[in-house]
N, C-alpha and C positions, 0 to 999 in steps of 0.2 A: 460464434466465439471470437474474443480478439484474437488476434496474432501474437506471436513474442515479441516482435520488432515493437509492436505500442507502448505492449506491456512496460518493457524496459521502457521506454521515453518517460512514459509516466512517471516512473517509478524516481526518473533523474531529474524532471520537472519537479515533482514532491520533494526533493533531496536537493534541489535548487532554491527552492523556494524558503526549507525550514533554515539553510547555512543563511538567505539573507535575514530573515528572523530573526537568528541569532546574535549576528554581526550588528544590525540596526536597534535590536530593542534591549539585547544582555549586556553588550561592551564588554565579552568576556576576553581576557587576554587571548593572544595567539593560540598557543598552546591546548587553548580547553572547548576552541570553535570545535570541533568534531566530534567532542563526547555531548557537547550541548546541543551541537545537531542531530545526532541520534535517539538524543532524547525529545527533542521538538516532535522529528520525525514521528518514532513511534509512540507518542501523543494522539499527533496531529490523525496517523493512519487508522490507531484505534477506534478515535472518536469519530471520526466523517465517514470510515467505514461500518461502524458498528449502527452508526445513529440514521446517515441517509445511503451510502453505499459508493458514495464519489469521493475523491481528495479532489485536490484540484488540478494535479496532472492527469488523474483520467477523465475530467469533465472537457481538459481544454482540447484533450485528445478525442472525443467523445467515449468513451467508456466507462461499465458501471462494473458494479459487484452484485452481484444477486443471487440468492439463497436458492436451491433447485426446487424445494419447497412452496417459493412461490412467496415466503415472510420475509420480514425485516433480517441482515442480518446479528444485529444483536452486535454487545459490547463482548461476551462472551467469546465467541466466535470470531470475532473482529480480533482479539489477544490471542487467540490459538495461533490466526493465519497470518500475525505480523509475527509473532516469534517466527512463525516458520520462515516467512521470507526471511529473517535479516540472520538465519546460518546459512543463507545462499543457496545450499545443493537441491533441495525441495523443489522450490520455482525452475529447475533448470532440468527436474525429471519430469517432462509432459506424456502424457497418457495420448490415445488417440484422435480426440474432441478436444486438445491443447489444455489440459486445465494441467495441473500442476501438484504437488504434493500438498502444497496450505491448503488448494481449493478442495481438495480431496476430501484432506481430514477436517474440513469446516463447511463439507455441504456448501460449498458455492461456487459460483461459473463469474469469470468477468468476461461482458460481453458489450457488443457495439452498441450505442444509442443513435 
């Protein structure tokens, strides 16, 4: 299983990466950079995690998302487990294998590659 220290890296590399997004490709006034990066974001977390299981702060961290099951884990599931991050408290109550409240309620572990 990763750690939290990763986890979070990741999470601010993804959160790094979607404000330059924004800033380089939308020209969104000051004011709207944040709401448009939150939306890049959970976009961008949906898709990469629903479709292969990496964003791109956990691949540069090596880390994946992977279903316990052993399957993909879906677009479905990928929407459960980003709402759940992004009210905060979830991710921040880990269980004793570190998973988390998202990975709970969406069957899945992020783990080292």
């Amino acid at each position: 299983m990763a750690s939290q220290a990763r986890r979070v890296a990741a999470l601010f590399i993804d959160w790094l990466l979607c404000a330059f997004v924004v800033v380089a490709a939308f020209r969104t006034p000051y004011w709207q950079v944040q709401y448009w990066t939150l939306l890049v974001f959970v976009v961008q977390d949906i898709v990469l995690t629903g479709l292969i299981g990496i964003t791109v702060g956990k691949r540069l961290l090596g880390l994946r998302v992977v279903r316990l099951d052993g399957r993909m884990v879906g677009l479905g599931w990928a929407l459960i487990r980003t709402a759940l991050i992004l009210t905060i408290v979830p991710p921040l109550m880990q269980d004793h294998d570190l998973r988390g409240q998202q990975d709970r309620a969406s069957n899945t572990a992020v783990v080292r590659i």
